[in-house]
TIBA-744588 format. One record per residue: x, y, z of N, C-alpha, C, CB in turn. Coordinates in steps of 0.1 Angstrom, whole numbers, plus 5000, padded with zeros to 4 digits. Each point is the difference from the previous one (the first is absolute). Glycine has a CB too. Layout:
<rs>
XYZXYZXYZXYZ
...
</rs>
This chain:
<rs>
512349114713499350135004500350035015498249954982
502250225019500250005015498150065005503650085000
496649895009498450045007500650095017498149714988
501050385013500550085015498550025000502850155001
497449855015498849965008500450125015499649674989
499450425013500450115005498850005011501250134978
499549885038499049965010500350165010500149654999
499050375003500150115013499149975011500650194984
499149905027499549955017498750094996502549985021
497450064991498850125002499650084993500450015014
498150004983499650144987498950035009500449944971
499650175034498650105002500250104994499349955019
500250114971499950144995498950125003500949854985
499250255016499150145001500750094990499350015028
501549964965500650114991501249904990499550245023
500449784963500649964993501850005001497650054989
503049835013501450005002500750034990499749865015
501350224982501049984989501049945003499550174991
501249824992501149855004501450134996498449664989
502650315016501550054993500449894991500950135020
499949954968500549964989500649875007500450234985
499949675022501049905005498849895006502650185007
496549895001498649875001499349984990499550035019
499950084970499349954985500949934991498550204999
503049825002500549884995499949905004500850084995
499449845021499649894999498949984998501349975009
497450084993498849974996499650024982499750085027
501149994967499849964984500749874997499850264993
501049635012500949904996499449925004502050084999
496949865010499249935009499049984991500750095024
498449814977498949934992498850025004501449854994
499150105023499349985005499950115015500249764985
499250305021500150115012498749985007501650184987
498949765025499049965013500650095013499649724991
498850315017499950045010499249965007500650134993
499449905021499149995009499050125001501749865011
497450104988498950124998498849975012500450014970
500450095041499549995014498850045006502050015001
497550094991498150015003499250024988500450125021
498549834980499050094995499950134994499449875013
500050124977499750154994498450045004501949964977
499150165029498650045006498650084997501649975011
497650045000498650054994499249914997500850164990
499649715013498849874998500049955017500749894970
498250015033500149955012500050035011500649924990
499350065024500150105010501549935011496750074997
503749985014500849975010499649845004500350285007
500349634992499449915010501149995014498549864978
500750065031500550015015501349945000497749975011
503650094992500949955002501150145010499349804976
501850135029500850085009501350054987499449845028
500950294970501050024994499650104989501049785008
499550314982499750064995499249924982502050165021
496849934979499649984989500850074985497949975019
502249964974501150084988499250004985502549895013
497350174982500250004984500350094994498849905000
500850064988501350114989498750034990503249865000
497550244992499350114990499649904989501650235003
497149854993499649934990501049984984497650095014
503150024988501450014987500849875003500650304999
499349645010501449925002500449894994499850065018
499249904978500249874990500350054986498249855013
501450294983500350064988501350044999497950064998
502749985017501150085000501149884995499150195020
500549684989500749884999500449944986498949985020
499950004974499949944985501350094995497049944995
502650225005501050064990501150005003498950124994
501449845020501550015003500749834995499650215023
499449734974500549884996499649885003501550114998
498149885017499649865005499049924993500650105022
499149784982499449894990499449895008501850034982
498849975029499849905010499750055014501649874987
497450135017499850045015499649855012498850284986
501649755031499649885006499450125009501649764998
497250185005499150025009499550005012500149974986
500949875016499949925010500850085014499949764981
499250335028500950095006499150005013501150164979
499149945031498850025015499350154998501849865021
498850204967499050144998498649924988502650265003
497549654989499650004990498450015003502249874990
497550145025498649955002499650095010500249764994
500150325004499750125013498850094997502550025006
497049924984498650104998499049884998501150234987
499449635009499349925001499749944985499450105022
499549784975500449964985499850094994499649815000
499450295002499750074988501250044993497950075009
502950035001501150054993501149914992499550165016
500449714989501049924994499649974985500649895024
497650084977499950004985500050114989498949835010
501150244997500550134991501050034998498850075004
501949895003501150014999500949904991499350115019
500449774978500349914990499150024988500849845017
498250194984499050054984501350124997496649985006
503850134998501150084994501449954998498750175009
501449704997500949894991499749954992500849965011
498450044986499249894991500949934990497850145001
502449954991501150004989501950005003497750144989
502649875023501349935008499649855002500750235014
501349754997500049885001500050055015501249854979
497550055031500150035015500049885005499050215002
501549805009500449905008499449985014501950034987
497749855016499549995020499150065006501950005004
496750054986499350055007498849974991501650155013
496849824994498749954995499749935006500250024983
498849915012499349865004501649875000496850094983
503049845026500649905004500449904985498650035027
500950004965501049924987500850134991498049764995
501550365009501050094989500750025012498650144979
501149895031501350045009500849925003499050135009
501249754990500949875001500749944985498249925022
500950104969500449984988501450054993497749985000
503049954990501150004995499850114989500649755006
500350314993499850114988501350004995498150185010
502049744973500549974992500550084985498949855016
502450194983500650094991500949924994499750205012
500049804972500649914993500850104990498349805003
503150235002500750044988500849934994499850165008
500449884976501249944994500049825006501550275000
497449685000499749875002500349995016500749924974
499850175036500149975009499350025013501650004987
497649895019498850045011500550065012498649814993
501350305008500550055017498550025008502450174992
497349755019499149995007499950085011499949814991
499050295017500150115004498849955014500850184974
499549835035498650005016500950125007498849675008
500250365002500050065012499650025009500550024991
500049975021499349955012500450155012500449674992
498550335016500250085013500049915015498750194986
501949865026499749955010498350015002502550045008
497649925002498350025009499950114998499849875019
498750174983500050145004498150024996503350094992
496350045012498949994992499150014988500850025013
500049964982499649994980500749875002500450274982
500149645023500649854996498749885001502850075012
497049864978499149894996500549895008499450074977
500249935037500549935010498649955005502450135006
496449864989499349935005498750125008502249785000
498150344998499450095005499350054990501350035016
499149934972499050104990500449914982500450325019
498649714975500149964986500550104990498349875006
502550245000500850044989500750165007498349864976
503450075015500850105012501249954992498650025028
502449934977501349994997500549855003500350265006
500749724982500449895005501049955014499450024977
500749915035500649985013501249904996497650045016
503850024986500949885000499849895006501350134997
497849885016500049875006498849964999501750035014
497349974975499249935000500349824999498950254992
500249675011500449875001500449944983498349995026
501350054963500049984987501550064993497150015002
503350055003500750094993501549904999498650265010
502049654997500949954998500049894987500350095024
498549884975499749894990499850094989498949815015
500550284983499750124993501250034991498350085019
502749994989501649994994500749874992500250145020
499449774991500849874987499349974990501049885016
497750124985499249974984500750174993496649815009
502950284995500950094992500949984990499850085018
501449904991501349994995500149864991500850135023
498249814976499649904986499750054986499049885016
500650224986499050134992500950054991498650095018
502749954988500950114995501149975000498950155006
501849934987501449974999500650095014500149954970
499750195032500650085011498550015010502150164984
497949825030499050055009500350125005499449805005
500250324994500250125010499150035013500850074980
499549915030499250005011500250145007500149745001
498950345000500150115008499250035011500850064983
499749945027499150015015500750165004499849685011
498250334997500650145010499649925013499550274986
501549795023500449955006501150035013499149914981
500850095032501250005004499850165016501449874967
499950155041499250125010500850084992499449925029
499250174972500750204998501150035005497950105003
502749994991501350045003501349935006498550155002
501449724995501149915003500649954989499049955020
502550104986500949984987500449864996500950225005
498749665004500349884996498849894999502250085010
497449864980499149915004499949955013500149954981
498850015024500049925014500449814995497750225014
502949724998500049904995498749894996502150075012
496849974991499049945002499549994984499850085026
500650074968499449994984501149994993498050135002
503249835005501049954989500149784994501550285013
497749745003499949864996498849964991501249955020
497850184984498749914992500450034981497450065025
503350084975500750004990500949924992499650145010
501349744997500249914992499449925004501750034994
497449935009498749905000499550014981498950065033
500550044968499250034986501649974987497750265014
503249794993501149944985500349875000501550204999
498649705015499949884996498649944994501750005017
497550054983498950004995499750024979499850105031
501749964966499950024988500550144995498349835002
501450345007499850104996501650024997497750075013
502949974975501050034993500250165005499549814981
499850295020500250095009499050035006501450064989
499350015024498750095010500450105001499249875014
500250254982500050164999499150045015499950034968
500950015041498650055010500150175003499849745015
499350304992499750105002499150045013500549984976
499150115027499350055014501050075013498249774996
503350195008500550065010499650164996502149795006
498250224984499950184996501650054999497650055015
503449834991501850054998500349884995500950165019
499949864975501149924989500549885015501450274977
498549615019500749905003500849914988498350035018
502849884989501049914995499349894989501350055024
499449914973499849894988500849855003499950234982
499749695013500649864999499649914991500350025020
501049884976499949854990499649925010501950014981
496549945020500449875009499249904986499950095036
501649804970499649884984499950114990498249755009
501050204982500050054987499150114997500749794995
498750315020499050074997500550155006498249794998
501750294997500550125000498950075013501150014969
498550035042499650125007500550105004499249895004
499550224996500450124999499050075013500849994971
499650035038499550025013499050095002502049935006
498650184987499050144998500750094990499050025025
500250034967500850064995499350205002500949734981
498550245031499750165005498450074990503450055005
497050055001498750104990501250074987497850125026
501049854966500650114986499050104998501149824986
498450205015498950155004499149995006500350094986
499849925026498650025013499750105006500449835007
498550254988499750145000499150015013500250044972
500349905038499450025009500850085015498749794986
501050275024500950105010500749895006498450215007
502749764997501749935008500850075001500249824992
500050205016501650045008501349914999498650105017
501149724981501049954997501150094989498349795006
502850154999501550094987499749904990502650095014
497049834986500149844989498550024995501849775014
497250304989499050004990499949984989499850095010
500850004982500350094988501149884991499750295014
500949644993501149924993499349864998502250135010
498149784976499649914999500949914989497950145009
501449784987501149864994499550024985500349785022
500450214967499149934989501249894996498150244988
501149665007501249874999498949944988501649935030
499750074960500049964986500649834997500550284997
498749605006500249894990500549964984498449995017
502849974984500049984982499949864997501550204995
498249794999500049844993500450034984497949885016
502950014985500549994980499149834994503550155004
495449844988499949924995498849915013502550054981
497250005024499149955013501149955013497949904981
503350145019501149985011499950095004501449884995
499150115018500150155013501749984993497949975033
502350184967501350034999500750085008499449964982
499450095028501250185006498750025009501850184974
498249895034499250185006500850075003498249955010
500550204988500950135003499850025011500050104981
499549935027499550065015500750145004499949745010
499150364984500150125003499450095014500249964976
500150175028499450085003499450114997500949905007
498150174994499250134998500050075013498649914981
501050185018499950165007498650054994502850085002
496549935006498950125000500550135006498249825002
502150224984500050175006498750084994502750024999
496950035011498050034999499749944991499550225005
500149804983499649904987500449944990498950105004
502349934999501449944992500949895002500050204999
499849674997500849895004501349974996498149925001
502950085004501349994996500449915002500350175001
501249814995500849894997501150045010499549944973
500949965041500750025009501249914992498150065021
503450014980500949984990500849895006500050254991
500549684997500049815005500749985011500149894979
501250145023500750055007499149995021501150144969
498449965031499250035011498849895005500650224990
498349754994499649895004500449855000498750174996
502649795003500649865006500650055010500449864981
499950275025500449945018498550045003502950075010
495949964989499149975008499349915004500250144994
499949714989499649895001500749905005498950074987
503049995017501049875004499750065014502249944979
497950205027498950005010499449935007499950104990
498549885001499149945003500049865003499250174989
501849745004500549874998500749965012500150034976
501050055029500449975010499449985009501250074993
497950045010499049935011498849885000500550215005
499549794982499049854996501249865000498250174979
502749885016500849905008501049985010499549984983
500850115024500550035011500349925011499150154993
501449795018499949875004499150085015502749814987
496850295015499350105010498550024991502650175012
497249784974499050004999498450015008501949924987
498049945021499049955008500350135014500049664990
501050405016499850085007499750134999501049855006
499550174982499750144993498350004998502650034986
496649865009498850004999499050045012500949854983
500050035025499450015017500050115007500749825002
500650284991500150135010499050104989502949965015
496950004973498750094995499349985003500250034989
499049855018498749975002499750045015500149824980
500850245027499750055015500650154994500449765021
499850334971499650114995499150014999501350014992
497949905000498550034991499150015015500349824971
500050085032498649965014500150075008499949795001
501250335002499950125009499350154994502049885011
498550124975499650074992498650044992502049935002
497449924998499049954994499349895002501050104988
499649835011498749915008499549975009500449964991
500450085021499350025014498850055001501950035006
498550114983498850065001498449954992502150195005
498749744990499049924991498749875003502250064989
498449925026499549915008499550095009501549804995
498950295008499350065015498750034993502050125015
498449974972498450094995498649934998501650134987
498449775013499049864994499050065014501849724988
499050305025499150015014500550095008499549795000
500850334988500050125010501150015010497749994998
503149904998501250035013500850124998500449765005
500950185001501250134997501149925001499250225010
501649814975501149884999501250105010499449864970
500850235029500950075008499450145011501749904979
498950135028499650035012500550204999500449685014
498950394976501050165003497950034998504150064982
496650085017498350125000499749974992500250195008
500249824979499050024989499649884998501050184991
499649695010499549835003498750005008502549905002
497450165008499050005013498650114998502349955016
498450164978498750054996499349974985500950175017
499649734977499449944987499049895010502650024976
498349945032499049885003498750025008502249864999
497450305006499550065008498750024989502150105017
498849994972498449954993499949934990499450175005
501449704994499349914993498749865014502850054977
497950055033498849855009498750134999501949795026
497950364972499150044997499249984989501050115012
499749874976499650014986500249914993500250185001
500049715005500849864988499449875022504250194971
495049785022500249895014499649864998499450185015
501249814963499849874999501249954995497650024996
502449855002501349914999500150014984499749805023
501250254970501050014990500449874991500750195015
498149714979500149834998501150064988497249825007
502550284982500650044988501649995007497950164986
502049895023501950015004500149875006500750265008
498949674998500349865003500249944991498949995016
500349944971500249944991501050074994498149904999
502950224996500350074995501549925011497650224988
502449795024501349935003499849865003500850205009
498749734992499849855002499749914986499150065024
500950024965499749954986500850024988498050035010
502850064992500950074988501049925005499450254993
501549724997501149885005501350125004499249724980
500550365013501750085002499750035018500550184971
498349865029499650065015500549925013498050084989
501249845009499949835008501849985000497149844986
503150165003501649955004501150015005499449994991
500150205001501250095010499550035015500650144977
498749845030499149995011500849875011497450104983
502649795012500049915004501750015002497649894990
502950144998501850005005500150105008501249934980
498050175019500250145014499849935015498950224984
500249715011499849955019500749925004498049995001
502449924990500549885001502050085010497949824971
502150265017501450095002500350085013499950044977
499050035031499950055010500149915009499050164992
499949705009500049915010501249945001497949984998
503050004994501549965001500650115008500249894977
499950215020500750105008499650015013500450124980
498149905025500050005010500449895007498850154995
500949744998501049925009501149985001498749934999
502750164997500850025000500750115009499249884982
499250185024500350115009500550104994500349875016
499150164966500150104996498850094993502049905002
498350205002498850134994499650014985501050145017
</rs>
């Protein structure tokens, strides 16, 4: 028996997506069709205190979803909790009857979720970084944390369980087209650990892929419909990657692209999408790798996180008018310390990381007597 196992990235919805004749085929040949299902449905719960945009999606979206096919949703994300538990449990009561993943009380959100076809067990978790919905010891229900202290042991009893483990983490910095090295190692951490694949998700753009040993990762595979305002060109584009197995063997994947054109998802033609992923590969394997990272991460920290650190206390990460007169009236109208943005960079691992190789990268240079 052949079995296809159908994974995509990002879902926020406000408006029902259509598919073109070439994505509902892969999705009618697939058994199985998993997403990341990145907020709450809203109208339950209120805002809780955090730095960054609050997100949810239409109360249709889980309906829109079912009919387009999906079966499998992960949870385990940094929007999933932005209104707080209420909305989360309502948001799994309208799963009720799906398969969800990585989010609840500390044994459903850690727990193994088990699909027995044609005699064959394919075992399903999912995991988020830190963040504020992550069950890191701050709260009794939220999302499951890749680095919680349990989770490695967690995977190898797993992988006792089942014949295939699928491990899907969100994960990783926004808009960066290459994993950082930091979550490629903890990435094969978790496959020596057992995980047969890792599906991740969160940059919001398509990253590279790799065999390391015997376990297949998949770095990001982007948004497949995120109905939310970006200017990114790579928004709108996203991965869907198809597992086959014949008889409970891995035999093949497909690793596609889509296009969001307004509500219409398309099939980016094969052709096009393998130089975007041999692309993407080259610089994942590149032997400029580690500098290409380094020279993103002193992008980001001029761009963004500079400013990310000044705002906590009212400073000014850069020095023009409109910097100066923000900070004019925030010491009028704002004259307390910003702990949500502190923890928000000293606690999220993508943050912390990319932070740390930015400094680390400048302090080289300047001691090199360069700008």
């Amino acid at each position: 028996m052949v079995h296809k196992l159908l994974f995509v990235g990002d879902v926020v919805l406000q408006q029902k997506p259509e598919f073109s004749a070439p994505v509902a085929a892969l999705f009618s040949e697939s058994i199985l069709k998993s997403c990341n299902f990145e907020a709450p449905v809203k109208g339950v719960g209120h805002a809780i205190p955090k730095t960054g945009p609050h997100v949810s999606q239409s109360e249709n979206s889980i309906t829109w979803l079912k009919e387009l096919g999906f079966n499998l949703f992960a949870l385990a994300n940094n929007h999933i909790n932005d209104f707080g538990a209420e909305a989360i449990d309502h948001t799994m009561k309208m799963l009720a009857d799906q398969n969800l993943l990585g989010v609840g009380n500390e044994d459903e959100a850690y727990g193994l979720h088990i699909q027995t076809i044609d005699g064959v067990k394919y075992g399903f978790v999912a995991y988020g970084e830190n963040g504020y919905g992550a069950l890191n010891g701050d709260r009794s229900y939220g999302h499951a944390w890749i680095n919680a202290p349990r989770v490695n042991n967690d995977i190898s009893s797993y992988k006792k369980k089942v014949d295939v483990l699928i491990v899907q983490i969100h994960a990783g910095v926004e808009m960066l087209d290459v994993p950082i090295p930091e979550w490629r190692d903890r990435y094969r951490q978790i496959a020596d650990c057992g995980a047969d694949f890792i599906i991740a998700h969160h940059p919001h753009i398509l990253q590279g892929y790799e065999q390391y040993q015997d376990t297949h990762i998949f770095y990001s595979l982007g948004n497949f419909a995120f109905d939310y305002p970006a200017h990114h060109p790579e928004w709108n584009r996203g991965g869907i990657l198809q597992l086959i197995f014949e008889n409970g063997k891995f035999m093949n994947f497909q690793l596609s692209i889509i296009n969001k054109n307004h509500q219409t998802i398309e099939l980016e033609n094969e052709a096009q999408a393998s130089e975007i992923f041999s692309t993407l590969n080259k610089k994942l394997f590149g032997d400029d790798y580690h500098s290409y990272v380094d020279q993103q991460a002193v992008k980001l920290w001029h761009t963004a996180y500079k400013n990310y650190y000044a705002k906590p206390f009212n400073g000014i990460s850069a020095f023009t008018l409109k910097n100066f007169l923000k900070h004019l009236k925030r010491l009028v109208f704002n004259q307390t310390v910003d702990y949500d943005m502190l923890w928000h960079n000293m606690h999220i691992e993508s943050n912390d990381w990319i932070v740390k190789r930015a400094i680390q990268s400048i302090l080289i240079q300047k001691s090199k007597g360069l700008k």
